[in-house]
C-alpha positions as CSV (number, residue, x, y, z in Angstrom):
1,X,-8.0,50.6,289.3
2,X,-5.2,52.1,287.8
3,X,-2.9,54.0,290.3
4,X,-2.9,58.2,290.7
5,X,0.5,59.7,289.7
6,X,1.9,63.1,289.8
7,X,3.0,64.6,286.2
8,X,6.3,64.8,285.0
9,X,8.0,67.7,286.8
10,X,8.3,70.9,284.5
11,X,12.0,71.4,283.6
12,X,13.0,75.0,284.3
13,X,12.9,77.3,280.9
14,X,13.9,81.1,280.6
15,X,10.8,83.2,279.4
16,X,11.5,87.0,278.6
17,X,9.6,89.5,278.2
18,X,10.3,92.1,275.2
19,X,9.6,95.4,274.1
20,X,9.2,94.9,270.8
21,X,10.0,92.3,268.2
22,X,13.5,94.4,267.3
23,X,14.8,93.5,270.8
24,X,15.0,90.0,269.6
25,X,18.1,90.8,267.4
26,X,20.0,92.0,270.4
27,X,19.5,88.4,271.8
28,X,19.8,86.3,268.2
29,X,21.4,86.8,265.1
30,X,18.4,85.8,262.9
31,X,19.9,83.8,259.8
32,X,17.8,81.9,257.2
33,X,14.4,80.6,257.2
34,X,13.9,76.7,257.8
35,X,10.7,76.3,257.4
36,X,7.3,77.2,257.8
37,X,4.3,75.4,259.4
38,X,0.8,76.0,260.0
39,X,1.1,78.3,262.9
40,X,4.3,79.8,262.7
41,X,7.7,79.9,260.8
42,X,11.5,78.8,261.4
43,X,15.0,80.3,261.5
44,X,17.7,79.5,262.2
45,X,19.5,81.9,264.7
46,X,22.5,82.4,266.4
47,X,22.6,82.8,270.5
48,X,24.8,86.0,270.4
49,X,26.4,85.6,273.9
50,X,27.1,82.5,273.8
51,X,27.9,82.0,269.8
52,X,25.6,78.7,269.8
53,X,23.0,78.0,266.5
54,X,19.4,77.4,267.3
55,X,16.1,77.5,266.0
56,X,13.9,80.3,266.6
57,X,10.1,79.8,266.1
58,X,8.0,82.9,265.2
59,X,4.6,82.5,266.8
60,X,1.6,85.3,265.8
61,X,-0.2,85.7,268.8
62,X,-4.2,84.7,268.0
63,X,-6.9,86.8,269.5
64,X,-7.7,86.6,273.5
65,X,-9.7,83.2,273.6
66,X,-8.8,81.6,270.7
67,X,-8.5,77.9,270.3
68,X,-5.0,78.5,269.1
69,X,-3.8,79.7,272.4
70,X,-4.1,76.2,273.8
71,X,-2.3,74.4,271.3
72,X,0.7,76.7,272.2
73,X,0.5,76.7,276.0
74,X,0.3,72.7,275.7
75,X,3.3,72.6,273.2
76,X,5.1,74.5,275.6
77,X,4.2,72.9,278.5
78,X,4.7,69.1,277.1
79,X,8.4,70.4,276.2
80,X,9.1,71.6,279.3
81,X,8.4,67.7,280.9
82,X,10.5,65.9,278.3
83,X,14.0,65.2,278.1
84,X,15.3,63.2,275.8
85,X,18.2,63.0,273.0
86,X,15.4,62.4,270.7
87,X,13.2,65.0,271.3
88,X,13.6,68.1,270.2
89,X,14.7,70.6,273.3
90,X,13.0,74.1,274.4
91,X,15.7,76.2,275.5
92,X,13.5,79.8,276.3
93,X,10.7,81.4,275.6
94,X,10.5,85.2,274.3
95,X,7.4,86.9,274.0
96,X,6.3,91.0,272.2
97,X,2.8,92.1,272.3
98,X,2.3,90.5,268.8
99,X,4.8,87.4,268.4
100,X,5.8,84.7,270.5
101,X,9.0,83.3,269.6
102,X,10.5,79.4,270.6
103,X,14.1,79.2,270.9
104,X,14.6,75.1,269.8
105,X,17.5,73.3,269.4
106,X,18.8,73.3,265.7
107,X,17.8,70.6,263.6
108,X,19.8,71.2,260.5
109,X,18.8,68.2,258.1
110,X,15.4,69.1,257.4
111,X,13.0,65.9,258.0
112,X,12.6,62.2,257.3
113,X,9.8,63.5,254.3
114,X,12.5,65.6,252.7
115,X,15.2,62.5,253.5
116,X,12.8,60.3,251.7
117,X,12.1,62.0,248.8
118,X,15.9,62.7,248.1
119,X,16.9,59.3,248.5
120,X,13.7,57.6,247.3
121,X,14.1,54.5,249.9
122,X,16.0,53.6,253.2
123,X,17.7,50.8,253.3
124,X,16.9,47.9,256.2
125,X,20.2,49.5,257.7
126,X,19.3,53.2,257.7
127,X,15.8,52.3,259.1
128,X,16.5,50.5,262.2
129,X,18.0,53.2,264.1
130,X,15.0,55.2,263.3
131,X,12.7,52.8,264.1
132,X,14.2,51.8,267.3
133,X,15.0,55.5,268.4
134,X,10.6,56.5,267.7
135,X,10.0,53.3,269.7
136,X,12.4,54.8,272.4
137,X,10.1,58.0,272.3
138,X,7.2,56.8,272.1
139,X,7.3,54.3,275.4
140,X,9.7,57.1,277.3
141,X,6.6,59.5,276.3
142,X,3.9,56.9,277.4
143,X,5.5,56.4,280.8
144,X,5.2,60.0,281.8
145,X,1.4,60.0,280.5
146,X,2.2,61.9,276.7
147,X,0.4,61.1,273.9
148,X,1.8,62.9,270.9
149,X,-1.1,62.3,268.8
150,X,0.5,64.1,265.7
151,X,3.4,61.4,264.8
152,X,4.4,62.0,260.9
153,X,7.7,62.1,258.2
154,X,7.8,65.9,258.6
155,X,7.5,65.9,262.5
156,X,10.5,63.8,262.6
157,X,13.2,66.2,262.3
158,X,17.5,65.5,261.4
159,X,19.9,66.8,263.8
160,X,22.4,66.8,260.9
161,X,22.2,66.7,256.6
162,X,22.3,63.2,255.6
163,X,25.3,63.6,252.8
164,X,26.3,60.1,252.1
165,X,25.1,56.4,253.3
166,X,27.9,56.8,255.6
167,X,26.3,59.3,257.7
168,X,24.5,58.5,260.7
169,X,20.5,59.3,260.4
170,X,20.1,61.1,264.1
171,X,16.3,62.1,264.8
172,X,14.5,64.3,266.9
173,X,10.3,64.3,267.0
174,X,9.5,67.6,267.5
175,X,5.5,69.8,267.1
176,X,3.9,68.9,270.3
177,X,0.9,70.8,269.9
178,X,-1.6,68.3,269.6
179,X,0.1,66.4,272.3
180,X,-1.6,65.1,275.2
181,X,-0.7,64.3,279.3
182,X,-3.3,62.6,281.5
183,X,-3.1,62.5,285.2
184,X,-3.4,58.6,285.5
185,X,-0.8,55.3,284.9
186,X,-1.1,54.8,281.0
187,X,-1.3,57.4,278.3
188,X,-5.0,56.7,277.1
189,X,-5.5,54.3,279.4
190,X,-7.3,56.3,282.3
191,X,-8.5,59.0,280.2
192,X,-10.3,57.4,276.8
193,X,-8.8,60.3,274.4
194,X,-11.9,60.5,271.4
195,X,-11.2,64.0,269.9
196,X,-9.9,63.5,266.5
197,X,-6.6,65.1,265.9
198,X,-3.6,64.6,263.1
199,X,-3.1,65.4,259.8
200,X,-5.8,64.6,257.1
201,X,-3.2,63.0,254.7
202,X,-2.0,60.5,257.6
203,X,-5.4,59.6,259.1
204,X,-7.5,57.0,257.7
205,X,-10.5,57.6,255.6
206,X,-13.8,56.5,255.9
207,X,-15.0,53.9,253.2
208,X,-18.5,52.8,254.7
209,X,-20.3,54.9,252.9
């Protein structure tokens, strides 16, 4: 029988409450957009007391009782029990009546799709420290009990721009949302995980019929 544990401790993270969404631009300096996903979208943002760049993540609120409202109170959760210098790091959470909004640390390369498709291929050199460095995250997530059930190119963000061959390729695996944390030994291995979760272009298709 596999052995009980206790969950990774949540690490402490600021949440503040705002008036209204304009009260954000007395904490931030709000500077281009990133990106945009499927439930929010990405700036990049300066901390104004402290003069340090981050990510902000504008979150709509979904109605009381909506599906959605999981997905983000697991996200947030699962980043609150990780720490790791590959994963990307929650430093508060700021919520209006209408928007919630992630402050993450600033990944300012874009992700490994984008690297990809720029420089068509990775060399055996380039690869291995992104290999070994998802490997690293994948068994540190394992032994606290995470599954991250959503692992693709886009998810896999660049700390820095890639500018040259010379550059190093640092990564950080970021969107936790479908993630998972079981109470036993094992991610998967005390609780049999059978909801089907991903991205349609990454999962596998059916060919039996």
């Amino acid at each position: 029988m596999i052995p009980r544990r206790k969950k990774t401790p949540v690490r402490e993270v600021s949440y503040t409450r705002l008036h209204n969404d304009s009260e954000l631009t007395r904490l931030y300096m709000i500077e281009r957009r990133l990106g945009k996903g499927n439930y929010g979208v990405v700036y990049k943002a300066t901390h104004i007391e402290t003069q340090t760049l981050w990510a902000i993540k504008e979150i709509c609120k979904p109605e009381p009782g909506h599906p959605r409202w999981k997905l983000l109170d697991n996200e947030i959760e699962i980043l609150q029990r990780v720490d790791h210098p590959n994963i990307i790091h929650l430093r508060e959470v700021l919520n209006t009546a209408q928007k919630m909004y992630l402050a993450l640390e600033l990944c300012a390369g874009g992700d490994l799709k984008q690297l990809l498709k720029k420089k068509r291929f990775l060399t055996e050199d380039e690869a291995r420290p992104i290999i070994c460095a998802l490997a690293e995250v994948v068994v540190y997530l394992h032994r606290r009990d995470i599954a991250h059930r959503d692992l693709k190119l886009e998810n896999i963000l660049l700390k820095n721009p890639v500018e040259d061959n010379n550059t190093p390729i640092i990564i950080k695996v970021a969107d936790f949302g479908l993630a998972m944390q079981t109470d036993v030994g094992g991610a998967g291995m005390g609780t049999l995980m059978t909801q089907v979760c991903g991205t349609h272009a990454y999962m596998g298709k059916d060919h039996s019929a």
